[in-house]
C-alpha positions as CSV (number, residue, x, y, z in Angstrom):
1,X,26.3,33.7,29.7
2,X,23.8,33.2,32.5
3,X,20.2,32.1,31.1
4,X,17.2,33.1,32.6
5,X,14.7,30.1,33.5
6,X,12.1,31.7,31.2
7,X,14.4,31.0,28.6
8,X,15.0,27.1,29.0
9,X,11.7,26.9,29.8
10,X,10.4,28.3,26.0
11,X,13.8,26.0,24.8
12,X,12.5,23.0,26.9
13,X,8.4,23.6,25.5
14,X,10.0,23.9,21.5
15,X,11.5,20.7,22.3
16,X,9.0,18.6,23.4
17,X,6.7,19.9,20.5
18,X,9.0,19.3,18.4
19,X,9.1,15.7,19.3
20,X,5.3,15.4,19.8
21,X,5.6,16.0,15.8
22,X,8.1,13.6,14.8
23,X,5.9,11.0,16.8
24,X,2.6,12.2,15.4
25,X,4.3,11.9,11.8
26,X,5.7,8.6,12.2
27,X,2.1,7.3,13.7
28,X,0.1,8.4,10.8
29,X,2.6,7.7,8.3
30,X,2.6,4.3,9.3
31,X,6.3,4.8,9.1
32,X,6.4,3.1,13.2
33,X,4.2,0.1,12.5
34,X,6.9,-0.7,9.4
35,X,8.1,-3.9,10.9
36,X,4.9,-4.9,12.3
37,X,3.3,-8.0,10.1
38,X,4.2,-10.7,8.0
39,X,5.1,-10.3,4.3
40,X,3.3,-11.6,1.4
41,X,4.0,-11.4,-2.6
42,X,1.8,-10.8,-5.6
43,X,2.9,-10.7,-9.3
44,X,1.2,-7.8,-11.6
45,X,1.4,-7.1,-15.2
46,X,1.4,-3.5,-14.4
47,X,1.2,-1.7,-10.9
48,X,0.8,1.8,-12.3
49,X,0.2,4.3,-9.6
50,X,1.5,2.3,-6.4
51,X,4.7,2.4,-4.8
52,X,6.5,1.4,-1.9
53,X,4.3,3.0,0.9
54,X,1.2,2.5,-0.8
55,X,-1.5,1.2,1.7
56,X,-2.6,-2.5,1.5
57,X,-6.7,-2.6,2.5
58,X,-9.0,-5.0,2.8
59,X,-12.7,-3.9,3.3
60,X,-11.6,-0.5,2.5
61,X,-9.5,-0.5,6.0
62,X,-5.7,0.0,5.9
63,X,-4.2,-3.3,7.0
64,X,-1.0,-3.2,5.3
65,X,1.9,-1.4,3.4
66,X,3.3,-2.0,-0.1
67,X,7.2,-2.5,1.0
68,X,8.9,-3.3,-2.5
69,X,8.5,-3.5,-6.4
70,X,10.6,-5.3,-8.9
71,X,10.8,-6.0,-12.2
72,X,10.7,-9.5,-13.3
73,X,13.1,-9.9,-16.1
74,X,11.8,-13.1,-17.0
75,X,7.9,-12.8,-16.7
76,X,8.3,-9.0,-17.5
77,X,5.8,-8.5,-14.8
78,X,5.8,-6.4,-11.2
79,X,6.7,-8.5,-8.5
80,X,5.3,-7.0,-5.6
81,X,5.6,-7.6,-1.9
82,X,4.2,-5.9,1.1
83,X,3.4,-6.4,4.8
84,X,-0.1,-7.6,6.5
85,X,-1.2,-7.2,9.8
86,X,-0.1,-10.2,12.2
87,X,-3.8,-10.0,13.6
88,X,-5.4,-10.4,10.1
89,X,-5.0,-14.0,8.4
90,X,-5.7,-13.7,4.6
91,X,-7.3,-16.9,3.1
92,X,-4.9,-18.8,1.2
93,X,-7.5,-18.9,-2.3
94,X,-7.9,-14.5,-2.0
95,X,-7.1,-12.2,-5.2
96,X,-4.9,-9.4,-4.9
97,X,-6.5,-6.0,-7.1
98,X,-4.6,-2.5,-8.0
99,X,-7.9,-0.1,-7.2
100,X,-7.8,3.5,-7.8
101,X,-9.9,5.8,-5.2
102,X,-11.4,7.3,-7.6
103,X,-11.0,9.6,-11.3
104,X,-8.6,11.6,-9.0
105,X,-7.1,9.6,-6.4
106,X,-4.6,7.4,-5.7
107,X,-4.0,4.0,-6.0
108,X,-3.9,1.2,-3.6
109,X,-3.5,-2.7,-3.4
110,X,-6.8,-4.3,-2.3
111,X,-6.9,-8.1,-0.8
112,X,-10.6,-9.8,-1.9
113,X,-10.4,-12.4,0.9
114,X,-11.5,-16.2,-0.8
115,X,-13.3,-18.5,1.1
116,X,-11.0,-21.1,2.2
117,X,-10.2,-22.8,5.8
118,X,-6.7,-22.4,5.3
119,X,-4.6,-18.6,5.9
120,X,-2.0,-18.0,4.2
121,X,1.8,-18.6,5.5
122,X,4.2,-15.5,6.3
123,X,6.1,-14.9,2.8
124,X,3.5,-17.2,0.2
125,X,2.7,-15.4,-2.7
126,X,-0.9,-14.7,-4.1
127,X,-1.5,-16.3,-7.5
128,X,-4.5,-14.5,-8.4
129,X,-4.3,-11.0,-9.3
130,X,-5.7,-8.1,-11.4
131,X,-3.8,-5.3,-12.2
132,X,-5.1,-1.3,-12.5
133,X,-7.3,-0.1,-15.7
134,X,-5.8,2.8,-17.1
135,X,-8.4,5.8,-17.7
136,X,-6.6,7.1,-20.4
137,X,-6.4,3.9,-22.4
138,X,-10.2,3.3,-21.7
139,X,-10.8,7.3,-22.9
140,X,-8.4,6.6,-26.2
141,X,-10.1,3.4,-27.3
142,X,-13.3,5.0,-26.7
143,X,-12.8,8.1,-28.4
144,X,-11.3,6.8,-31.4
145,X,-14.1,4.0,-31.9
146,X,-12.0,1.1,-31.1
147,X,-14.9,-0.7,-29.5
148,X,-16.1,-3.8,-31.5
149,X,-19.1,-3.1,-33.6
150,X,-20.8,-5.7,-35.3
């Protein structure tokens, strides 16, 4: 059972890269910078297309993470909350928008920063919102006439 120092050397070099990728994943995930920030909430009618782990931008740069989505049964609307950067202080009078990247992308929840004095406190929720557009309800009403002719 004797090992040869080429072989714990190979065993040692797998390791490390293994590691390196685990570090690397959890960098670029995002999954590492989880409990970095301070929560805020937002209440949708509909947040088709984002889940938990869908990236919070404002100015098209990441600054945040969606970290949970419930189901109001009273309002029957998508309470949403999710994490911004401690650095980055919102404006307390900003809307909160479900964009889509594009025809084929993804969805994410984008912050249009107001213009007040006043940030918003850890945990305060965003009154103002705007949920996504659904392309295939805009390609339905518009291919069976349903705009309003006059």
């Amino acid at each position: 059972m004797s090992h040869s120092k080429a072989e714990i050397l190979v065993g040692g070099a797998v390791l490390a890269a293994a590691i390196g990728f685990v570090v690397y994943t959890g960098e670029s995930t995002g999954f590492t910078n989880a409990g970095a920030g301070y929560p805020l909430t937002a209440s949708f009618r509909s947040v088709e297309g984002v889940n938990v782990g869908t990236d919070v931008r404002l100015a098209g740069v990441k600054i945040g993470t969606v970290t949970g989505i419930d189901l109001n049964p009273q309002t029957f609307r998508a309470d949403t909350t999710f994490t911004v950067a401690q650095d980055v202080e919102i404006p307390d009078d900003s809307a909160v928008i479900v964009s889509s990247e594009g025809l084929l992308g993804g969805n994410f929840i984008e912050i249009m920063p107001g213009g007040s004095l006043f940030p918003l406190e850890p945990g305060a929720e965003i009154e103002d919102t705007q949920s996504s557009v659904s392309l295939v309800t805009l390609l339905l009403k518009y291919v069976s006439g349903g705009g309003d002719e006059e």
